[in-house]
C-alpha positions in Angstrom: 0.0 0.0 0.0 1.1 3.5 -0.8 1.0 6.8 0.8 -0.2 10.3 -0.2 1.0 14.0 0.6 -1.4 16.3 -0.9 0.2 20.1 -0.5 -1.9 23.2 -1.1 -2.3 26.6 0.7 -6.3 26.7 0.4 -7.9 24.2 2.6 -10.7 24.1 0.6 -8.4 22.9 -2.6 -7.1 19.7 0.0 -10.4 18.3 1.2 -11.5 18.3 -2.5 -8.6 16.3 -3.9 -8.7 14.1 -0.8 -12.0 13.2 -1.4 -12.9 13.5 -5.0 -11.9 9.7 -5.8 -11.4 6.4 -3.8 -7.6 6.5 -2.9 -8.0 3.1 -1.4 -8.8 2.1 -5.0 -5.5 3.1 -6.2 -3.6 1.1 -3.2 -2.9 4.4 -0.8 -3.6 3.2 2.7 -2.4 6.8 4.0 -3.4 10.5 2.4 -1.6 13.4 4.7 -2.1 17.1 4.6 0.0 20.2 4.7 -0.8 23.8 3.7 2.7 24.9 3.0 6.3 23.5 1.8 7.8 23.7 5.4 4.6 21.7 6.2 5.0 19.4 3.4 8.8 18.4 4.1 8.4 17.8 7.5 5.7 15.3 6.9 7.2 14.3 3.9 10.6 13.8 5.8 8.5 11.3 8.5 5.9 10.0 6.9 8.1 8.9 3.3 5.3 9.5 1.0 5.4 7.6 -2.0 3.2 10.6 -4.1 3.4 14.1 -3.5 0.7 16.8 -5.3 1.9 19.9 -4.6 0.6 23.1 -5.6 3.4 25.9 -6.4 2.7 28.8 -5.1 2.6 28.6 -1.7 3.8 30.7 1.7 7.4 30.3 3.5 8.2 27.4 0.9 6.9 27.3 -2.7 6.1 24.1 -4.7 9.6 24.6 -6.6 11.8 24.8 -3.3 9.9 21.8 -2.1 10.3 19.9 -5.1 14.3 20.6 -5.3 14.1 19.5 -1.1 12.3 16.3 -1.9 14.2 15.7 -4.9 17.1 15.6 -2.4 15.8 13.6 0.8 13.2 11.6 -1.2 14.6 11.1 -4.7 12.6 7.8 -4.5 9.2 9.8 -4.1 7.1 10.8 -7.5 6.0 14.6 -7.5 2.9 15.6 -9.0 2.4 19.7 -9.4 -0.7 21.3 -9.4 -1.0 24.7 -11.5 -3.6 26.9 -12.6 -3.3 28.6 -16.1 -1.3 31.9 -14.8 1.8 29.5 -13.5 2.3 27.4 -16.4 6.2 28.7 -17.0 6.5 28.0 -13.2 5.2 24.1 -13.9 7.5 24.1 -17.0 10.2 25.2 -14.4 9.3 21.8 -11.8 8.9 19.6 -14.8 12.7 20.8 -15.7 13.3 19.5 -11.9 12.1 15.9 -12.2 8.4 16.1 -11.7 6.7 13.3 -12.9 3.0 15.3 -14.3 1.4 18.3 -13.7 -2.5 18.7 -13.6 -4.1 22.5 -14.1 -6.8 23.6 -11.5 -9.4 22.7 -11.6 -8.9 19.6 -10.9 -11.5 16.8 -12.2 -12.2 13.8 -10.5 -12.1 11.5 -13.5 -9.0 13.0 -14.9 -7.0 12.8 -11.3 -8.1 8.9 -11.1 -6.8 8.4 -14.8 -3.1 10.2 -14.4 -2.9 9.4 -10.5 -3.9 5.2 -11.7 -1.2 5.7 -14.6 1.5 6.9 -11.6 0.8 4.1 -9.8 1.8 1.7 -12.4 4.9 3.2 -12.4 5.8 3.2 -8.9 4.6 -0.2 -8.7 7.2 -1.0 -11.5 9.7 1.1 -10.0 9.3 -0.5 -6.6 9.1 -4.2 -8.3 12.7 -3.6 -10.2 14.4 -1.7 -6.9 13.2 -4.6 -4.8 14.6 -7.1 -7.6 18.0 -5.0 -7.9 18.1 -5.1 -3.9 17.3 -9.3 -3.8 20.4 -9.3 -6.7 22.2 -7.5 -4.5 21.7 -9.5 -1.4 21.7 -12.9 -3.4 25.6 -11.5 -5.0 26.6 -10.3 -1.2 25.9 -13.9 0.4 27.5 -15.6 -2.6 30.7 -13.4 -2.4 32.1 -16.2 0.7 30.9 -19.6 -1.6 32.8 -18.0 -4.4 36.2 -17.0 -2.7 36.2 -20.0 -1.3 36.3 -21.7 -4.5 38.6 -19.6 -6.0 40.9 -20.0 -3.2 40.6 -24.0 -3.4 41.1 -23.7 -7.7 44.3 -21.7 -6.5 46.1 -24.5 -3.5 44.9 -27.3 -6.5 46.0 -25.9 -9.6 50.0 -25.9 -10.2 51.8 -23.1 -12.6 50.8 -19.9 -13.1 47.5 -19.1 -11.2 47.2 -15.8 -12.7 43.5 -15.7 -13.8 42.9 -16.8 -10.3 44.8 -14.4 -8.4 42.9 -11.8 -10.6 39.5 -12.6 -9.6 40.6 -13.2 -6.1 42.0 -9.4 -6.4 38.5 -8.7 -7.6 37.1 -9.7 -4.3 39.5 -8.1 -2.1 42.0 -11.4 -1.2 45.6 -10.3 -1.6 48.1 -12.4 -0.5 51.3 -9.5 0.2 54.0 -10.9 2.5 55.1 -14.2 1.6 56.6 -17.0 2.7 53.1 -18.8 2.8 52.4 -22.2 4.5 49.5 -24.2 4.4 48.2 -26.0 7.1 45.2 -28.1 6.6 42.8 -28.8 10.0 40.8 -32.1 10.1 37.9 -32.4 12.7 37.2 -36.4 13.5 32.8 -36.3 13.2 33.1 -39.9 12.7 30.8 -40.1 16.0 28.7 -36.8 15.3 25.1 -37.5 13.4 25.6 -36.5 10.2 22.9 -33.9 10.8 25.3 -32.3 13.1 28.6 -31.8 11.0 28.1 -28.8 9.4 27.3 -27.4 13.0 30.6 -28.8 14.3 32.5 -27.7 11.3 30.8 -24.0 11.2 32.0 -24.1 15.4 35.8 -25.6 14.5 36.1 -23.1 12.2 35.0 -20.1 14.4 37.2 -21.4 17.2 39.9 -21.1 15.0 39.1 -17.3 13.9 39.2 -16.6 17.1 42.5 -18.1 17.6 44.4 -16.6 15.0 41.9 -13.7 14.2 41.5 -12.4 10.5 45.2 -11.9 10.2 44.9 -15.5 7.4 42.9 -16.8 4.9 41.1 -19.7 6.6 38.1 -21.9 4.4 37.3 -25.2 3.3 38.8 -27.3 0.6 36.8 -29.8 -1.7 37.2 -32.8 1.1 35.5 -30.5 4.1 39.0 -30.0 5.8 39.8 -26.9 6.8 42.8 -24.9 5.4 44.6 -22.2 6.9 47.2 -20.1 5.1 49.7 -18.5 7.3 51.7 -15.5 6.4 55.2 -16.0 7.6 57.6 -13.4 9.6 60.3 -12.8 7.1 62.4 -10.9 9.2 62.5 -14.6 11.8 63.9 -17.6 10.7 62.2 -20.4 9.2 61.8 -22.9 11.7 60.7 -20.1 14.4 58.2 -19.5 11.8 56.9 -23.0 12.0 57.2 -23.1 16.0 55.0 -20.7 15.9 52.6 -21.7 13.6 52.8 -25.4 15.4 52.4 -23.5 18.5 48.9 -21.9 17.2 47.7 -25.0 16.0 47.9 -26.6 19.5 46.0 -23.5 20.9 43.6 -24.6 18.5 43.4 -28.3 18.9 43.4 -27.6 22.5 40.5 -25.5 22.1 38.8 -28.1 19.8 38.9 -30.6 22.3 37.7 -28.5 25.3 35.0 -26.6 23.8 33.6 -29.5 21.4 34.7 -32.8 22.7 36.1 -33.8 19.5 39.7 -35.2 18.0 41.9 -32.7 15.9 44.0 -33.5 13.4 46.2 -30.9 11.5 49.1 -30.7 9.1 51.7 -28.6 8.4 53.1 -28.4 4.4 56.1 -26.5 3.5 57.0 -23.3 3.4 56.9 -21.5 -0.8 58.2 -18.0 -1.0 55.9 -17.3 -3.8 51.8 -17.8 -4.1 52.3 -20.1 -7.5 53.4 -23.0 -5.1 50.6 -23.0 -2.7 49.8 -25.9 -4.4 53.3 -27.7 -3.1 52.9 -26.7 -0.1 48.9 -27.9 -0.1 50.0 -31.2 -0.9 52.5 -32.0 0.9 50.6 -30.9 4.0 48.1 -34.1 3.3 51.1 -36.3 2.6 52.0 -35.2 6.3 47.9 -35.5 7.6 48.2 -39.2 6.6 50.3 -40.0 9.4 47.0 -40.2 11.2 46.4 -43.5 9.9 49.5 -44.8 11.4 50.6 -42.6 14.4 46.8 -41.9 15.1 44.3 -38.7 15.4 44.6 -36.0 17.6 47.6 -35.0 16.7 50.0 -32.5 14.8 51.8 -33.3 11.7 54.8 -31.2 10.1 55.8 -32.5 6.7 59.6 -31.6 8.1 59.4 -33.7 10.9 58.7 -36.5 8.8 61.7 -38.9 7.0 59.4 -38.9 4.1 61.2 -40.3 1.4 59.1 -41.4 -2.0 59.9 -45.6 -1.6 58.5 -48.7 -4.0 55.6 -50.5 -2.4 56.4 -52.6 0.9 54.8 -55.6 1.6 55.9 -57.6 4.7 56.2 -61.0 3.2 57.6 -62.8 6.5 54.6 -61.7 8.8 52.4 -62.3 6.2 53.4 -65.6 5.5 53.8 -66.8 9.3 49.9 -65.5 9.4 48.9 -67.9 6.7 50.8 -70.8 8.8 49.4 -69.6 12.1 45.5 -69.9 10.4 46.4 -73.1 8.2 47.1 -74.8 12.3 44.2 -73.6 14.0 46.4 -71.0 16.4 44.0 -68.7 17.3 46.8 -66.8 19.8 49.4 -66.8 17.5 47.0 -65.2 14.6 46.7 -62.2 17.0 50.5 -62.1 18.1 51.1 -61.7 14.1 48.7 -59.6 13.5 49.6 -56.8 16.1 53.5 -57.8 14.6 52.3 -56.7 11.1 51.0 -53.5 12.7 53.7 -52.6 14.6 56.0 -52.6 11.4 53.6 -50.4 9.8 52.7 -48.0 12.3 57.1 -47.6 12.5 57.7 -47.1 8.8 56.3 -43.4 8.1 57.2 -43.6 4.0 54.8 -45.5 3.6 51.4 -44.1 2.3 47.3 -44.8 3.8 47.0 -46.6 -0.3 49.8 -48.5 0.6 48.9 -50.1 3.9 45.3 -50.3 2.6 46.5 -52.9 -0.5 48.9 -54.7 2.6 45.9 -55.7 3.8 43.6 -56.1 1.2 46.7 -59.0 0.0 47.0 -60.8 3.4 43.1 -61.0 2.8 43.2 -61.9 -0.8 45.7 -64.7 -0.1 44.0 -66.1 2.7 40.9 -66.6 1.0 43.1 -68.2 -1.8 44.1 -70.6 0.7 40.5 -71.3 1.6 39.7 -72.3 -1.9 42.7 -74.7 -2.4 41.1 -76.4 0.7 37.9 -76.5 -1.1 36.3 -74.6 2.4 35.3 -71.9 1.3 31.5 -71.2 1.2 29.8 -68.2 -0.6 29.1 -66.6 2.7 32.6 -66.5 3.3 33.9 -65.3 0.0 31.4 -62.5 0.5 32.9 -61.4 3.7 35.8 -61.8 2.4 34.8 -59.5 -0.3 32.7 -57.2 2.0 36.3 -57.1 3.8 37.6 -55.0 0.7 34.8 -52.9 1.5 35.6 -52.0 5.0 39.3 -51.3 4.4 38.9 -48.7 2.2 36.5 -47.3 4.2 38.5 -47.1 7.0 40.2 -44.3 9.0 42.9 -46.0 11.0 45.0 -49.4 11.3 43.7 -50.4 14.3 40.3 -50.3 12.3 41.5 -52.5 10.1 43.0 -55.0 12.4 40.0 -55.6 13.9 38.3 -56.7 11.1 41.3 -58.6 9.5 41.7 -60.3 13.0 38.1 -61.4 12.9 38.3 -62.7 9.4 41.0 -64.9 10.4 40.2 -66.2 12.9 36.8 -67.5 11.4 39.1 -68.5 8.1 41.4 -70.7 10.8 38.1 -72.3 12.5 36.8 -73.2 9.2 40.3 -75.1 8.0 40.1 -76.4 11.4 36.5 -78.1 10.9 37.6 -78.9 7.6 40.8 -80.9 9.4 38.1 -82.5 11.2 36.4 -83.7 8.7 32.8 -82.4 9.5 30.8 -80.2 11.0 28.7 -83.2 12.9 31.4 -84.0 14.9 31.3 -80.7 16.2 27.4 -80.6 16.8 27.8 -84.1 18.1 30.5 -83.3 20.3 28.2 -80.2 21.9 24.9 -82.3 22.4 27.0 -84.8 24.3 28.2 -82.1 26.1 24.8 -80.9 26.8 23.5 -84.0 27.8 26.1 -84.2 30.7 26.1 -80.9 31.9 21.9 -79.6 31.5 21.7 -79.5 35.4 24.4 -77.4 35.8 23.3 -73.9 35.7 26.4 -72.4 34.3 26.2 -74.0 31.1 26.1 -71.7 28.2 27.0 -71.2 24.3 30.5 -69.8 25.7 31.4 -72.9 27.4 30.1 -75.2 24.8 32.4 -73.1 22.1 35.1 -73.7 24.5 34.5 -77.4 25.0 34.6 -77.9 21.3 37.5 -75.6 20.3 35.4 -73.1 18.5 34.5 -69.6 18.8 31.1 -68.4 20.2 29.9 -66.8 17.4 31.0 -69.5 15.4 29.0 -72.3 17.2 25.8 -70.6 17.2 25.5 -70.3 13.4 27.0 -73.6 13.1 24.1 -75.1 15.4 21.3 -73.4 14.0 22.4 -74.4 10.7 22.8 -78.3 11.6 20.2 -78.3 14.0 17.2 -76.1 12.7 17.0 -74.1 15.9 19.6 -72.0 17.8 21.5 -73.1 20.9 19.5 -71.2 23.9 16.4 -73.5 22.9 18.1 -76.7 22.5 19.5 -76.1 26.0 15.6 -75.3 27.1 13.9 -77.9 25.5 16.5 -80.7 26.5 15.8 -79.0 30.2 12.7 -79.1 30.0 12.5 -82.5 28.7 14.3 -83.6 31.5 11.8 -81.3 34.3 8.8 -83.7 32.6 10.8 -87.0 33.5 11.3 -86.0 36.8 7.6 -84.8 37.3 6.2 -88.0 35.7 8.8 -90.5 37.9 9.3 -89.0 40.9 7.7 -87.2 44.1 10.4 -84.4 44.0 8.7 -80.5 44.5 8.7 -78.0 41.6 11.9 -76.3 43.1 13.8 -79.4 43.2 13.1 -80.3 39.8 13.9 -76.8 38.7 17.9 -77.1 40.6 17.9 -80.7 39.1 17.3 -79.2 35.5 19.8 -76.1 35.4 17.1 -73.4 37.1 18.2 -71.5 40.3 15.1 -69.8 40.0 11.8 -71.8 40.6 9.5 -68.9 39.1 11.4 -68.6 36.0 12.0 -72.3 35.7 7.5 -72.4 35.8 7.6 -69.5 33.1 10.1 -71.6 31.2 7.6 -75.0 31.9 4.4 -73.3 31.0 6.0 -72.2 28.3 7.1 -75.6 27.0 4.1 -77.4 27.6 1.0 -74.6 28.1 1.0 -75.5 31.8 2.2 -74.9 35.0 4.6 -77.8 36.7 1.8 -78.2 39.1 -1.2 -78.5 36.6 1.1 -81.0 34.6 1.4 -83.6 36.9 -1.8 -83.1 38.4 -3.2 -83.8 34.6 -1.2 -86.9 34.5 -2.1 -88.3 37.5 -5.6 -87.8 36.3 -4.9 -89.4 33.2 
């Protein structure tokens, strides 16, 4: 809705225009008075009228001065004069100041609606594009930070001459002036934030480190969502002051990290280029140093100059990995493990060696054992698909001690399956654990673990291998041979509920009836009281 100033010395002249046609029609909400231009452009000045009619000749401020005021303060505003036949060279005069019409007195009501419906068009235009050019404004202003940040990445990725970029970062007011440079790249651990969260955690990780360092660097995001800060180095200090500095501000801000946000902080430092060109050098190197994570472990800062790294041919370690193969080809559960952490231990010491690296060392040991699996003709499509799945995992994974987790799993399942193999069958097993069983249902102690133990298997093992050769799962073998045993006693003897439960495995009588009425759809009590009837 619009507003209205109508400006005339004779009151008479005001109440006519301000009633001689709907204004509501035409969208004005608010129509103000004022009998002269003092009057006019102190309302004008507080009310922001979007259409002024103003006559000229006036008292203490004519129609002209008011125009040039308004014109001035209110450029935005649309002025309409009002004239009579004896002032037309003085409305020639306002139309040379901007005004947008001028209408001679008197003043009919069907030609004010036509030119005052025309003016509105035009304002409604006018408003429509300044509101459009003020959206385009706000949209440019909020994408200003989105595209520096890309620039700045295109600039630490690209090597050579970067001078398109630097350009267009110039254009947006990022100079880099005293060089050296380093780059330091900052890796939060969200592994255990919801993913709904991250961008929270990142936004806070990165505003802890603004106000670490303030907005004396250039601090964003790269491609991978790590965080990359360049630092502008002293050139009057030396070099490694330099970086015992910047190491020292990184700990500040991994210290801050951990207090404020409960999280691990990883950062990097790359080396130090004397010109921006090699930002890109010093970018990469500083990941080659963040991959000592993997090995050395999170939390932690890496400097690419503390690190022996030296570009070596691929490692494998052939004797570890072949006294692994032996230790799972003879069942040796503990020595599969005391390999195992031997194999990590060599990796976690050599530094050269890259995250791709250890990842295929692995991704062989597993390749080979399932190798030896298939020679053995033991090897079941569930298990090549874990083996697979294994792949899967390791590439996915963050640190070694990930890895060895699952790889120690693996093997020991691949060594328990040679092992029943060695054997001969699974029924001996099963057999073996219903004897068992049958020996030992009274005592109450008796469970899956102890069974697995009995018969030299693993727990998890046993209870897929049971429910697969017996149809139903270990827990309710162990019940219904219990409970078998509870409807003997209760059919041959005299002994109470709660000495049947003891006799059967149950210290507890009431969960021993649960376990009955359960079984049979009665209690102990209405059981034998039915068969006596019987």
């Amino acid at each position: 809705m619009y507003k209205l100033l109508i400006v005339d010395d004779e009151k008479l002249i005001r109440s006519s225009i301000s009633s001689i046609i709907d204004w509501n029609s035409l969208g004005f909400s608010e129509v103000y008075e004022a009998e002269d231009g003092e009057q006019a452009l102190e309302i004008a000045l507080d009310k922001k009228p979007n259409l002024v009619l103003t006559d000229i000749k006036m008292p203490f401020m004519d129609g002209l001065e008011l125009t040039k005021q308004l014109n001035k303060y209110l450029p935005n505003s649309y002025i309409v004069i009002l004239s009579g036949y004896d002032e037309f060279e003085l409305a020639q005069d306002a139309i040379a100041l901007g005004v947008k019409d001028y209408i001679l007195k008197p003043i009919g009501a069907k030609t004010l609606y036509n030119k005052i419906s025309k003016l509105c068009k035009e304002i409604n235009l006018e408003n429509n594009n300044r509101n459009y050019l003020s959206q385009m404004k706000t949209q440019l202003h909020q994408s200003i930070p989105l595209l520096r940040e890309r620039l700045l990445n295109m600039l630490i990725c690209t090597p050579g001459n970067n001078d398109r970029i630097i350009d267009r970062l110039n254009s947006l007011k990022i100079e880099f002036k005293l060089a050296p440079y380093t780059i330091c790249v900052v890796e939060p651990d969200l592994n255990n934030i919801p993913p709904k969260d991250s961008e929270i955690y990142c936004f806070a990780v990165k505003n802890i480190i603004y106000d670490t360092i303030g907005k004396n660097y250039y601090v964003f995001s790269d491609n991978n969502n790590r965080i990359i800060i360049v630092f502008n180095s002293n050139p009057y200090i030396s070099s490694s002051e330099n970086r015992n500095i910047i190491s020292l501000t990184l700990q500040v801000i991994k210290n801050n990290v951990n207090y404020h946000l409960n999280i691990p902080l990883t950062s990097s430092i790359g080396i130090t280029v004397d010109t921006i060109y090699k930002l890109y050098s010093s970018y990469t190197e500083a990941l080659s140093a963040l991959e000592c994570k993997y090995t050395i472990g999170k939390n932690n800062i890496y400097d690419i100059y503390d690190l022996d790294y030296i570009q070596q041919e691929f490692f494998y370690p052939f004797d570890s990995s072949g006294y692994l193969l032996e230790a799972i080809k003879a069942g040796d559960i503990n020595n599969i493990k005391t390999t195992l952490l031997s194999i990590t231990n060599i990796l976690k010491r050599k530094d050269t060696l890259s995250w791709v690296n250890i990842k295929l060392i692995f991704i062989e040991i597993i390749t080979s054992i399932l190798k030896v699996l298939v020679k053995t003709n033991d090897i079941s499509c569930t298990t090549w698909a874990e083996g697979v799945s294994l792949y899967d995992s390791i590439e996915k994974s963050d640190t070694i001690d990930e890895i060895i987790t699952d790889v120690q799993s693996f093997c020991i399942e691949a060594s328990e399956k040679l092992a029943l193999t060695r054997n001969n069958s699974n029924y001996n097993i099963i057999a073996k654990v219903k004897n068992y069983i049958n020996n030992n249902y009274k005592h109450e102690e008796l469970s899956l673990n102890s069974a697995a133990e009995y018969a030299s298997v693993s727990a998890v093992y046993l209870s897929s291998l049971f429910k697969k050769e017996t149809g139903i799962n270990f827990k309710t073998y162990l019940i219904n041979k219990r409970m078998d045993k509870a409807i003997e006693l209760l059919n041959t003897t005299n002994f109470k509920t709660y000495e049947i439960a003891h006799l059967v495995g149950f210290s507890n009588p009431h969960y021993f009836s649960i376990s009955f009425r359960k079984y049979t759809g009665k209690s102990p009590t209405d059981y034998r009281k039915s068969m006596e009837e019987f």
